[in-house]
N, CA and C atoms as an extended XYZ file, in Angstrom:
513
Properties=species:S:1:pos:R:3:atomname:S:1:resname:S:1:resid:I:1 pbc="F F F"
N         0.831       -1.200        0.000 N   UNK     1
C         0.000        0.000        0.000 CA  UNK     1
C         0.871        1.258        0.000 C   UNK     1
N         1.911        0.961        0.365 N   UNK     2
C         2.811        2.508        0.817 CA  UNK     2
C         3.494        2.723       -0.735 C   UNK     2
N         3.972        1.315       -1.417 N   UNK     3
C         4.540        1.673       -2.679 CA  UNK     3
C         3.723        2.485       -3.505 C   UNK     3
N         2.484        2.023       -3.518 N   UNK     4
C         1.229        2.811       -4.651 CA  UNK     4
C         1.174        4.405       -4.106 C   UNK     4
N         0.985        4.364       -3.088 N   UNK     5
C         0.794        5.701       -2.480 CA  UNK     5
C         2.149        6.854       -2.854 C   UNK     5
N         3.335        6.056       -2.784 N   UNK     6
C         4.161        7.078       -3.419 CA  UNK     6
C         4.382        6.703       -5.088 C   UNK     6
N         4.104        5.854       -5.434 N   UNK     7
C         3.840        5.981       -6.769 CA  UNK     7
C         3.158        6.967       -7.402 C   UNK     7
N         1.791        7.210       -6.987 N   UNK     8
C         0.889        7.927       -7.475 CA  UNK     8
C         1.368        9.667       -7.169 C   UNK     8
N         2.237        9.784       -5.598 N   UNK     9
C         2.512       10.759       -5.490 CA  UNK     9
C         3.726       11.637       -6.875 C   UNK     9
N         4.143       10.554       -7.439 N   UNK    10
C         5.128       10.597       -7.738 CA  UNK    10
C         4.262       11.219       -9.166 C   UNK    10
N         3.450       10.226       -9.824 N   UNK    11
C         3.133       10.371      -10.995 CA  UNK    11
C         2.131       11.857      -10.775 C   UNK    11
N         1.525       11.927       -9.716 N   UNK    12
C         1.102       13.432       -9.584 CA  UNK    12
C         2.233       14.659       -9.442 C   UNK    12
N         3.431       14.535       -9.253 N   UNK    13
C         4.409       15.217       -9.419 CA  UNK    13
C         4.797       15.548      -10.759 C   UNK    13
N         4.954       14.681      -11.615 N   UNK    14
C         4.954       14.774      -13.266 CA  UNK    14
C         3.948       15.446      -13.883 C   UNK    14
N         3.180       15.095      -13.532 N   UNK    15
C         1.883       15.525      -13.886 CA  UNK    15
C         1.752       17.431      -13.670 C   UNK    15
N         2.279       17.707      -12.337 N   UNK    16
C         1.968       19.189      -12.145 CA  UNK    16
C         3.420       19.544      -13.034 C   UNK    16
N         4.498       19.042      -12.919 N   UNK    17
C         5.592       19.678      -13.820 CA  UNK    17
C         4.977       19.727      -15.476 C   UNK    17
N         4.711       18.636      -15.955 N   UNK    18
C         3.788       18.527      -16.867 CA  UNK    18
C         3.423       20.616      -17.205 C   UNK    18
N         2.203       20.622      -16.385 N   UNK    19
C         1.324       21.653      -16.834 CA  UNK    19
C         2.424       23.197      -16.275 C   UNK    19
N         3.516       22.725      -15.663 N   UNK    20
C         4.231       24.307      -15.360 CA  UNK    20
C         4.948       24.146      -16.309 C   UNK    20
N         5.809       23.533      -17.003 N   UNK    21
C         6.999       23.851      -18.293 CA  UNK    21
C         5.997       22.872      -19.703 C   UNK    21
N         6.689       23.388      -20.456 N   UNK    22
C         6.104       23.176      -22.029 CA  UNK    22
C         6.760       21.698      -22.433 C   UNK    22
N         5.772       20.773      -22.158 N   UNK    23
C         6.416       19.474      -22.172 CA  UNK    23
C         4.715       18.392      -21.699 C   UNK    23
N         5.064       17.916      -22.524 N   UNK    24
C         3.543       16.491      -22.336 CA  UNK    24
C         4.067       15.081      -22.358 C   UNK    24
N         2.977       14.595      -21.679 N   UNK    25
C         3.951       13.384      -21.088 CA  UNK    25
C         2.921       11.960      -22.161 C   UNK    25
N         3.531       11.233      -22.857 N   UNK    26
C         3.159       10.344      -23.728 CA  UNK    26
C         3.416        8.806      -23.032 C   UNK    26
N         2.633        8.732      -22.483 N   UNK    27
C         2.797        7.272      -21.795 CA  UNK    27
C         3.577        7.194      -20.621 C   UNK    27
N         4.831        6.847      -21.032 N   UNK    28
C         5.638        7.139      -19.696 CA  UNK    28
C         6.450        8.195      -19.957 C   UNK    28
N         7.009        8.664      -21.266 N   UNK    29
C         7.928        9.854      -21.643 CA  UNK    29
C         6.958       10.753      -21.689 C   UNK    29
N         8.158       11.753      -21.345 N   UNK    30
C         7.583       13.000      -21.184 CA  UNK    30
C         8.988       13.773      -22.501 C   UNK    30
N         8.150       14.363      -23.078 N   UNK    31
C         8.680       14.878      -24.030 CA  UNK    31
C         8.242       16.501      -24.251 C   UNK    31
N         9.171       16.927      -24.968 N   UNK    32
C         9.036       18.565      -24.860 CA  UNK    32
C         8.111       18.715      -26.295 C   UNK    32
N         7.507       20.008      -25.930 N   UNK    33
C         6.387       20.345      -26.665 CA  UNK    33
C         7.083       20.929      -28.423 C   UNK    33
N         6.249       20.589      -29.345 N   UNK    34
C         7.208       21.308      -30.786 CA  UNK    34
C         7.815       22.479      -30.496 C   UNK    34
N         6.789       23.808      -29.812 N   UNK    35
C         7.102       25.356      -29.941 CA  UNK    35
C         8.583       25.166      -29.018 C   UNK    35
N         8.261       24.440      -27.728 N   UNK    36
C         9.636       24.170      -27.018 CA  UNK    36
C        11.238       24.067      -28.094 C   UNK    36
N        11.103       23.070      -28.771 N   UNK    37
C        11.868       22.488      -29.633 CA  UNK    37
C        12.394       23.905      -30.595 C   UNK    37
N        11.332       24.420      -31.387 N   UNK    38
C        11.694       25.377      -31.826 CA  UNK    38
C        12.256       26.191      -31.578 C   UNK    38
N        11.764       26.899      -30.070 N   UNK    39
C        12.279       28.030      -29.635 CA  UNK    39
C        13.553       27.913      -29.276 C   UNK    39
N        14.447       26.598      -28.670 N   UNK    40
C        15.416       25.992      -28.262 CA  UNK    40
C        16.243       26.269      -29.871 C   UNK    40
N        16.152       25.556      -30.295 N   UNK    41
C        16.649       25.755      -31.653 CA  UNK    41
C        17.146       26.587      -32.343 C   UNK    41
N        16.251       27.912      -32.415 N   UNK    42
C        16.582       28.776      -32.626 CA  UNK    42
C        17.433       29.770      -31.851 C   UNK    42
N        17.314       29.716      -30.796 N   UNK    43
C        18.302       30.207      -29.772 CA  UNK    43
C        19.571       29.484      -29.541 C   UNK    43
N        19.777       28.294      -30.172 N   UNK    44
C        21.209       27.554      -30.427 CA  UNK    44
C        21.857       27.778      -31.141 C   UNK    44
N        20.884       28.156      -32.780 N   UNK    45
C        21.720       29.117      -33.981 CA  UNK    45
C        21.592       30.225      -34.199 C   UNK    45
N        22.066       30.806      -33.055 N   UNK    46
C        22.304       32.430      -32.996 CA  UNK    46
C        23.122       32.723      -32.625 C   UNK    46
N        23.986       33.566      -33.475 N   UNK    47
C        25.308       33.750      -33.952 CA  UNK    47
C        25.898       34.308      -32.153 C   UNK    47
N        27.187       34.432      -31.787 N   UNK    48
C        27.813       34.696      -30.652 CA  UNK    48
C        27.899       36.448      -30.325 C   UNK    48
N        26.725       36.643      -30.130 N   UNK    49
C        26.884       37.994      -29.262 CA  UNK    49
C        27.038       37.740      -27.696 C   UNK    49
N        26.997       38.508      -27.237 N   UNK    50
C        27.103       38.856      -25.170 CA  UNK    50
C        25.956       38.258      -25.155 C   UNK    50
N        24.410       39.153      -25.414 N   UNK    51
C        23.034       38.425      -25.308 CA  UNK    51
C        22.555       37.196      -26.054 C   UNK    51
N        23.174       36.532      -26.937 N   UNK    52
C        22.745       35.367      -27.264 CA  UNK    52
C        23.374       34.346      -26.656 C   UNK    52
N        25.013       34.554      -26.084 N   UNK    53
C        25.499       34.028      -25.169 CA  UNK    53
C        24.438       33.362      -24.204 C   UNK    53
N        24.111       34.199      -23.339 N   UNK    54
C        23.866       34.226      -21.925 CA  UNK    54
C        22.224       33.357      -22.335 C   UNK    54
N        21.384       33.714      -23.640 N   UNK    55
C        20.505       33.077      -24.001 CA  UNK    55
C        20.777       31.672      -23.730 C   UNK    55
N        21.740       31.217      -24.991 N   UNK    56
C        22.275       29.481      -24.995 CA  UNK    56
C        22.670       29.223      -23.832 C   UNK    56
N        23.564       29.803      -22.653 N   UNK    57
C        23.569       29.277      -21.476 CA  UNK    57
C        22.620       29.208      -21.081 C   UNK    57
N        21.167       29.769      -20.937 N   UNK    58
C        20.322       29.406      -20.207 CA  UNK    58
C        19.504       28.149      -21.235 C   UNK    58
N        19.309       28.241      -22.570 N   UNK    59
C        18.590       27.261      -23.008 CA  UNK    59
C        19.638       25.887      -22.656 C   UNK    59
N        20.771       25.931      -22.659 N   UNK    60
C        21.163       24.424      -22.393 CA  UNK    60
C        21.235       24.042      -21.005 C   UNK    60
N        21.307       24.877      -19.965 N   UNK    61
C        20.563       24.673      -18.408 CA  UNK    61
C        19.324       24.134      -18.510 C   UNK    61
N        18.463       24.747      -19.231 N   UNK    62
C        17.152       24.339      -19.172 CA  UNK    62
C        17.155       23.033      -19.705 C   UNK    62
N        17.787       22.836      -20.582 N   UNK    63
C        18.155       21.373      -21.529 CA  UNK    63
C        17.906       20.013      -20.531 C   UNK    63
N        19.387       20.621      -19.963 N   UNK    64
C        20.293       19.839      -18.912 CA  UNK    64
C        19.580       19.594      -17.897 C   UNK    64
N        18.197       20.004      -17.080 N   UNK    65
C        17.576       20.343      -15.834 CA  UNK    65
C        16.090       19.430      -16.685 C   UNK    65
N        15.976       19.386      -17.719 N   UNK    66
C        14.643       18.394      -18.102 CA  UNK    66
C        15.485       16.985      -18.650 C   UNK    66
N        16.710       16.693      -18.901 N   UNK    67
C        17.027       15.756      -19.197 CA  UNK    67
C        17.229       14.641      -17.942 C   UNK    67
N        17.437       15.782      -16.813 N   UNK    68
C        18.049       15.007      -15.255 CA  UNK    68
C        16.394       14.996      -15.087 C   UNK    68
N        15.632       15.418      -15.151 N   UNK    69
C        14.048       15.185      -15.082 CA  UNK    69
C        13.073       14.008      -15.277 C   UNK    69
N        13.999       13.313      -16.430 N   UNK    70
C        13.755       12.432      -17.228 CA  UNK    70
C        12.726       13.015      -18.769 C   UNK    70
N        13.010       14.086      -19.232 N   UNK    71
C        12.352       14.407      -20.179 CA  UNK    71
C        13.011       14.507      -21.249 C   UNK    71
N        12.291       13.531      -22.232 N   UNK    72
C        13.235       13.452      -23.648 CA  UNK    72
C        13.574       14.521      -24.425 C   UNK    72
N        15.202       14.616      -24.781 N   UNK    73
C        15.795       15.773      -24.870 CA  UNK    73
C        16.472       15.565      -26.540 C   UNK    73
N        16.134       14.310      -27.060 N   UNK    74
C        17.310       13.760      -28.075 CA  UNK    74
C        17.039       14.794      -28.971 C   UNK    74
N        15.519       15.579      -29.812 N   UNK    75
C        16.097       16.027      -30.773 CA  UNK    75
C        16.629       17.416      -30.532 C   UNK    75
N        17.235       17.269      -29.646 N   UNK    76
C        17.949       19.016      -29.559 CA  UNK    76
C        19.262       18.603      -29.425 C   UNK    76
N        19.557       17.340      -29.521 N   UNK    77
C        21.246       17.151      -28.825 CA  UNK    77
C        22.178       17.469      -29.984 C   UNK    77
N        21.929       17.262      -31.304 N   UNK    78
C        22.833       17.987      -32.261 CA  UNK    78
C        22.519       19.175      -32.656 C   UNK    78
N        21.985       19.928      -32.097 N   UNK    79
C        21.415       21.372      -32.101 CA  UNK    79
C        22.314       22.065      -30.889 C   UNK    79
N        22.443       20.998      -29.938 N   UNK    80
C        23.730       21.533      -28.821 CA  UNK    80
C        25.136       20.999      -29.016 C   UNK    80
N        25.286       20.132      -29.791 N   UNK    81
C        26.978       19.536      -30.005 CA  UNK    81
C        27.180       20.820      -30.990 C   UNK    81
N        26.484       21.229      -31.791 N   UNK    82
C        26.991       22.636      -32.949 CA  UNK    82
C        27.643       23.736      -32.131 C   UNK    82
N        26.692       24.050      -30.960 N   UNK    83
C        26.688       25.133      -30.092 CA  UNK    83
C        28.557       24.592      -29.481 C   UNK    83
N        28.832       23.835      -29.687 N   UNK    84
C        30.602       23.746      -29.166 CA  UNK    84
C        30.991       24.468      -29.460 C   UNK    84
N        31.135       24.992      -30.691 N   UNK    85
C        32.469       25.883      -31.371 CA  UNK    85
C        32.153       27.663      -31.069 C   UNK    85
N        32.079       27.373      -29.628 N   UNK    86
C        32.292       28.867      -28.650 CA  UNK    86
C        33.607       29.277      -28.617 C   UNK    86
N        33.739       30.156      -28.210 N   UNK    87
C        35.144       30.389      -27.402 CA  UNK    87
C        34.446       30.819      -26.064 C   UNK    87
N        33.017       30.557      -25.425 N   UNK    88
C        33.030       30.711      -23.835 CA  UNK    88
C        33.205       29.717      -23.117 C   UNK    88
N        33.798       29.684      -22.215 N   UNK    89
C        34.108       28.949      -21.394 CA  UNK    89
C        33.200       28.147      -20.665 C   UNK    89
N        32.069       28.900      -20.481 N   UNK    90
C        31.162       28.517      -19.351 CA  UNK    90
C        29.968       28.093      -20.290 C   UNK    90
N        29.573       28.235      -21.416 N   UNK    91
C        28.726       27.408      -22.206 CA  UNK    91
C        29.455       26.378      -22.852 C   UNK    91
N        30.620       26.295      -22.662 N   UNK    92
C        31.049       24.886      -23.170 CA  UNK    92
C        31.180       24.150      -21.791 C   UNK    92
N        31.477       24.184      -20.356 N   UNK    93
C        31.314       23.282      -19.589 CA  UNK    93
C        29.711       22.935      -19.230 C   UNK    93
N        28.813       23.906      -19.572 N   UNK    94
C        27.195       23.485      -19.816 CA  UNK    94
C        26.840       22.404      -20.699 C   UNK    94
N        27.725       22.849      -21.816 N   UNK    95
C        27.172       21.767      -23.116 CA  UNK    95
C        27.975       20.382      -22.662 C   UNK    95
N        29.255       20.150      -22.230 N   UNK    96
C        30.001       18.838      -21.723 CA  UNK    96
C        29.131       18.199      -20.491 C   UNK    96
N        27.863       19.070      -19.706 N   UNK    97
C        27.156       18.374      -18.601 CA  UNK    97
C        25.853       17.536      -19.291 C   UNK    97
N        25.492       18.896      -20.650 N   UNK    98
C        24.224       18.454      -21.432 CA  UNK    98
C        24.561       16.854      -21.701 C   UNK    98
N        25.660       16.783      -22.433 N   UNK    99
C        25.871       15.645      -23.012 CA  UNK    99
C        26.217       14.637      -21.962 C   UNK    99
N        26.379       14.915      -21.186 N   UNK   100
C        26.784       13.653      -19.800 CA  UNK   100
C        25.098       13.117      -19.318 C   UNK   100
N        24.653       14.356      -19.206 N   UNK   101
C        23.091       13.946      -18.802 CA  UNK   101
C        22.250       13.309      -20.234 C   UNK   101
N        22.081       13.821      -21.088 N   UNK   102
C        21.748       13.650      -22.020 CA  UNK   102
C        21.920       12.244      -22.946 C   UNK   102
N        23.113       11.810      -22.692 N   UNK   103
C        23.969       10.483      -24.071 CA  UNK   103
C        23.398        8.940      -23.472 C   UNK   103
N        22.236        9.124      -23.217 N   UNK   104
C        21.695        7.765      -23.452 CA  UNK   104
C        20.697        8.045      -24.572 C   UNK   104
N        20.804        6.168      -25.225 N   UNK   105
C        20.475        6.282      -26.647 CA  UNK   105
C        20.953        7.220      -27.518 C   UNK   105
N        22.126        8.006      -27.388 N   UNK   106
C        22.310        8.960      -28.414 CA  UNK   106
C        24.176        8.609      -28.429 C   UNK   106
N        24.068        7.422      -28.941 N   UNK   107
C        25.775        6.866      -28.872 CA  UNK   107
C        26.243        7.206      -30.136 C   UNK   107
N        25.176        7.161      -31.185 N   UNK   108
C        26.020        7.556      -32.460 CA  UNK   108
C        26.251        9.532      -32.429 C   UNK   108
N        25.171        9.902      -32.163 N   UNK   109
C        25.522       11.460      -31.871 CA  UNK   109
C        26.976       11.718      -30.599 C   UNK   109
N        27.187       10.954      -29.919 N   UNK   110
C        28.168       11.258      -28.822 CA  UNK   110
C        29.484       10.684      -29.350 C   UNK   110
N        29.490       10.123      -30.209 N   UNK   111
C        31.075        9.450      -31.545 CA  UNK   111
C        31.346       11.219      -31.815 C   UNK   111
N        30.296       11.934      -32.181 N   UNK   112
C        30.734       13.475      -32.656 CA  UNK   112
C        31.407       14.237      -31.756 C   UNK   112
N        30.867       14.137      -30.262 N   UNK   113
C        31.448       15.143      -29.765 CA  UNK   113
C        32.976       14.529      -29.079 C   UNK   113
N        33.523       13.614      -29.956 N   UNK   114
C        34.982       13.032      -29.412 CA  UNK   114
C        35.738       14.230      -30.037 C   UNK   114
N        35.071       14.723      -30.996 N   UNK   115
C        36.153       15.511      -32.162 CA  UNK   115
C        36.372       16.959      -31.606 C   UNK   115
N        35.103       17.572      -30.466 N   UNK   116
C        34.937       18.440      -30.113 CA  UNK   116
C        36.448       18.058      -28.951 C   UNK   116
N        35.900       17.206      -27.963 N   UNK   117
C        37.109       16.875      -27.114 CA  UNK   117
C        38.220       16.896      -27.045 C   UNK   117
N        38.282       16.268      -28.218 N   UNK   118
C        39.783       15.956      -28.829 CA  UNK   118
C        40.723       17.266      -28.872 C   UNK   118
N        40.007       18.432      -29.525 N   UNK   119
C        40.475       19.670      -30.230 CA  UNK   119
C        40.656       20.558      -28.752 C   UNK   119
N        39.369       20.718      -27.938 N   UNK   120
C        39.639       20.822      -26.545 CA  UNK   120
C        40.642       20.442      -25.246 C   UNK   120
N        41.404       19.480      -26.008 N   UNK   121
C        42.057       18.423      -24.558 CA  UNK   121
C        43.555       19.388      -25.164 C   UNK   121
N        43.464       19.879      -26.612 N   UNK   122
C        44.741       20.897      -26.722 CA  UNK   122
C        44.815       22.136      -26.627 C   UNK   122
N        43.498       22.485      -25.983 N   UNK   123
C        43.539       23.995      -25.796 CA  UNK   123
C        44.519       24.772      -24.865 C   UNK   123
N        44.672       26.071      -25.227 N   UNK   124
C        46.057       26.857      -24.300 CA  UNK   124
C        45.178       26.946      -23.056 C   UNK   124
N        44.130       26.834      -22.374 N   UNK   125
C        43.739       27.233      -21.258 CA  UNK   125
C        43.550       25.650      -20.360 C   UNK   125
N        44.041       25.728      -19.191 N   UNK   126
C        44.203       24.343      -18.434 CA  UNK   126
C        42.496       23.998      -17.836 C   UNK   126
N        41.839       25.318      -18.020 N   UNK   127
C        40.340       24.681      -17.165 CA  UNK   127
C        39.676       23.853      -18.315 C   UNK   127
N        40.000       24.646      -19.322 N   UNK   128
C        39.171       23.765      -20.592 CA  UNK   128
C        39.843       22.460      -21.193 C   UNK   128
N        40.900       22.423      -20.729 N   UNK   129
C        41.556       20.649      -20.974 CA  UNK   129
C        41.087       19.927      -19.792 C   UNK   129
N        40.707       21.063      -18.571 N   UNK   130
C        40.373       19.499      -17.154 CA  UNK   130
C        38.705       19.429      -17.969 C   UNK   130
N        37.868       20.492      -18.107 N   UNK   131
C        36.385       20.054      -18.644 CA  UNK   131
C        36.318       18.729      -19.862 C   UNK   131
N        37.229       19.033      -20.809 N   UNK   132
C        37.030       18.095      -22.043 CA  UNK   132
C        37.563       16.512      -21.667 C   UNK   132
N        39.053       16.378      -21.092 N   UNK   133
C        39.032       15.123      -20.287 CA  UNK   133
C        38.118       14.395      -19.372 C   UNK   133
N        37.749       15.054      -18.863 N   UNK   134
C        37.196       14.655      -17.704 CA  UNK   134
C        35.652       14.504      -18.411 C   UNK   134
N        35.244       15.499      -19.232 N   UNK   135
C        34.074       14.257      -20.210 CA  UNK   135
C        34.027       13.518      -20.846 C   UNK   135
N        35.346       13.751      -21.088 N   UNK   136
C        35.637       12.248      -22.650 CA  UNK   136
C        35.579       11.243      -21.694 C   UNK   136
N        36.419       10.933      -20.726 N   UNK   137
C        36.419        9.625      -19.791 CA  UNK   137
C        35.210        9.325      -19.253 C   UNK   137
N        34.303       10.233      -18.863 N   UNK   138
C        33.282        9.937      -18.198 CA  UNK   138
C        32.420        9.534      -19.460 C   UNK   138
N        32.000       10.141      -20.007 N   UNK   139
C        31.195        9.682      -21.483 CA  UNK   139
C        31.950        8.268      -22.529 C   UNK   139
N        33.630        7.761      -21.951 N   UNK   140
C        33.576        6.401      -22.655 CA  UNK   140
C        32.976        5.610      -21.878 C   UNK   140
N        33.083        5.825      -20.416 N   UNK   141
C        32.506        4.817      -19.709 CA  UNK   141
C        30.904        4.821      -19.926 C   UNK   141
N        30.281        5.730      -20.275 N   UNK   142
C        28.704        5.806      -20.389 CA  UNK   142
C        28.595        4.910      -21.604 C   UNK   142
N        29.310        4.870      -22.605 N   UNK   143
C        28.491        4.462      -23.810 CA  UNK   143
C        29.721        2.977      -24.141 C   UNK   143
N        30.777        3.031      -23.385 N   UNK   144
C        31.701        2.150      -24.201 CA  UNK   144
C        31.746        1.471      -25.305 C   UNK   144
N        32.429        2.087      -26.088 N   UNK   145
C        32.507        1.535      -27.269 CA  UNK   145
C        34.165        1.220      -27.486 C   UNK   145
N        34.642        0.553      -28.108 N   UNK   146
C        36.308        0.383      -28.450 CA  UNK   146
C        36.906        0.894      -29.117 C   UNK   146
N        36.162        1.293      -30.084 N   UNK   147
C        37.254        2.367      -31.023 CA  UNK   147
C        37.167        3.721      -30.175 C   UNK   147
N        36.300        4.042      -29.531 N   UNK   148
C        36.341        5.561      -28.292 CA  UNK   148
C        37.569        5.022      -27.678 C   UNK   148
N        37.508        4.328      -26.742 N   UNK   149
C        38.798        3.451      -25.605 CA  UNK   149
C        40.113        3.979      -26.157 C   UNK   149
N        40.436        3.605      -27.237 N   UNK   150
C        41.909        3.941      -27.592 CA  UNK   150
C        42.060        5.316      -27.955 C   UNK   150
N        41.129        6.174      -28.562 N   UNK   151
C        41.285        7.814      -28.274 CA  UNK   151
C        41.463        7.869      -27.318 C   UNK   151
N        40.592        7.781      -25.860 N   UNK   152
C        39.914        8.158      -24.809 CA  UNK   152
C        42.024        8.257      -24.047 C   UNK   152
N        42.344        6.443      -24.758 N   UNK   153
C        43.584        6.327      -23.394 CA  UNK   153
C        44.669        7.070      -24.186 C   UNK   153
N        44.712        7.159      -25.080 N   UNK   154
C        45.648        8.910      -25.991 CA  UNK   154
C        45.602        9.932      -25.280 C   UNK   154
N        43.976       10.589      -24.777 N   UNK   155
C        43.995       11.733      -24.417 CA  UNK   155
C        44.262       11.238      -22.806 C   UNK   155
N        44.234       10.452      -21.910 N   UNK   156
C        44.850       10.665      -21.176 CA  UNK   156
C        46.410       10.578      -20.890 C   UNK   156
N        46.836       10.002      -21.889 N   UNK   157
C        48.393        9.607      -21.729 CA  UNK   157
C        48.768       11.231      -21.467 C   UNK   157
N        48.392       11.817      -22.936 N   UNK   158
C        48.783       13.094      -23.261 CA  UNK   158
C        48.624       14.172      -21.680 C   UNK   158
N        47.783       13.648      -21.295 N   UNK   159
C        47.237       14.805      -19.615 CA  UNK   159
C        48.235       14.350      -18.699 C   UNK   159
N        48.397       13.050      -18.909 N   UNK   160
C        49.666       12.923      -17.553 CA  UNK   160
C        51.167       13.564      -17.750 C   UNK   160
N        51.436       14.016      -18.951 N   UNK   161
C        52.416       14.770      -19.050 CA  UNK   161
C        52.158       16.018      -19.596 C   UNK   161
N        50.847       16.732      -19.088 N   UNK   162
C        50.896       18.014      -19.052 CA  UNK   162
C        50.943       19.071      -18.342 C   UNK   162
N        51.244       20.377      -18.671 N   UNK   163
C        52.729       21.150      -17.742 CA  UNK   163
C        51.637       21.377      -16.624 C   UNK   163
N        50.409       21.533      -16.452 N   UNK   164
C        49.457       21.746      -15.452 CA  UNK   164
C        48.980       21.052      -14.776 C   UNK   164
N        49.131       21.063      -13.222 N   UNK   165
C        49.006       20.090      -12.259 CA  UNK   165
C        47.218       19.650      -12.129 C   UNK   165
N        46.761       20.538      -12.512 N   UNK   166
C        45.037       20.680      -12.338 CA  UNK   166
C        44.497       19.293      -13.410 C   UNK   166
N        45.108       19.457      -15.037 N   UNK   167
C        44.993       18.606      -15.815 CA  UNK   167
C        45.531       17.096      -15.626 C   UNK   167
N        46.986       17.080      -15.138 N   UNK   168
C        47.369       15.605      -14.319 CA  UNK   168
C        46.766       15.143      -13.430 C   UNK   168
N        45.705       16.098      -12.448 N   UNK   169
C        45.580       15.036      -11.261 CA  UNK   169
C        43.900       15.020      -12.093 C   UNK   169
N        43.093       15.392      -13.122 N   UNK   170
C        42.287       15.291      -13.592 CA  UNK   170
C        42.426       13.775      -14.354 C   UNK   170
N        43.397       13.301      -15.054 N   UNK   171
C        43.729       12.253      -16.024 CA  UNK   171
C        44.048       11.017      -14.894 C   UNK   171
């Protein structure tokens, strides 16, 4: 009796999130509404000003905060691997969480963002080589695949002999 009772509490919890954010729930998924999708979208391909910045940081928070929700997020995830090629700092450690929360069922889309990593794990700034390691490893173990594995143990070889102590004790 106590399981049902928080069951139901539970599914009445969905239910009121349901009707506060733009998202309907189809059986057991809960999926985001088209205009959602759109509006997301469009605020992903908008070119890098200060205010479109701070936009995409908040649309991929919002991303990231319905994916830990359990709300299906897949068709926006290559709409956010594009959004990589920032030079901000802080929407690219957003987009490396999107994809940590996000990369189930989406193993062939997450083969893409190795390339993002990859290019990242050589950047001149040491915070953005500990962010990109430290997702590549965490994201081979999510999806393991073998041809990832032998990049994955490249980019760490490469971190244990790099000049920054932050990036070694990261690898």
């Amino acid at each position: 009796l106590k399981h049902t009772t928080i069951h139901d509490t539970s599914l009445d919890r969905l239910s009121r999130l349901a009707c506060r954010t733009r998202v309907r729930i189809v059986g057991t998924l809960m999926k985001l509404l088209p205009m959602e999708i759109e509006e997301v979208r469009e605020i992903l391909a908008s070119d890098d000003t200060d205010d479109s910045t701070k936009k995409k940081k908040d649309a991929v928070h919002r991303l990231t905060s319905y994916s830990a929700l359990g709300i299906d997020v897949r068709p926006l995830f290559m709409d956010v691997l594009r959004s990589c090629l920032t030079n901000n700092k802080e929407l690219r450690r957003l987009i490396y969480t999107f994809v940590l929360s996000a990369s189930d069922g989406c193993e062939d889309l997450c083969l893409l963002m190795y390339g993002f990593l990859n290019k990242d794990c050589r950047d001149l700034d040491p915070v953005v080589r500990c962010f990109a390691l430290h997702t590549a490893t965490c994201l081979t173990l999510k999806i393991r695949i073998s041809l990832v594995n032998s990049g994955v143990t490249e980019l760490i070889n490469r971190a244990l002999r790099d000049s920054d102590a932050s990036v070694r004790k990261v690898s």
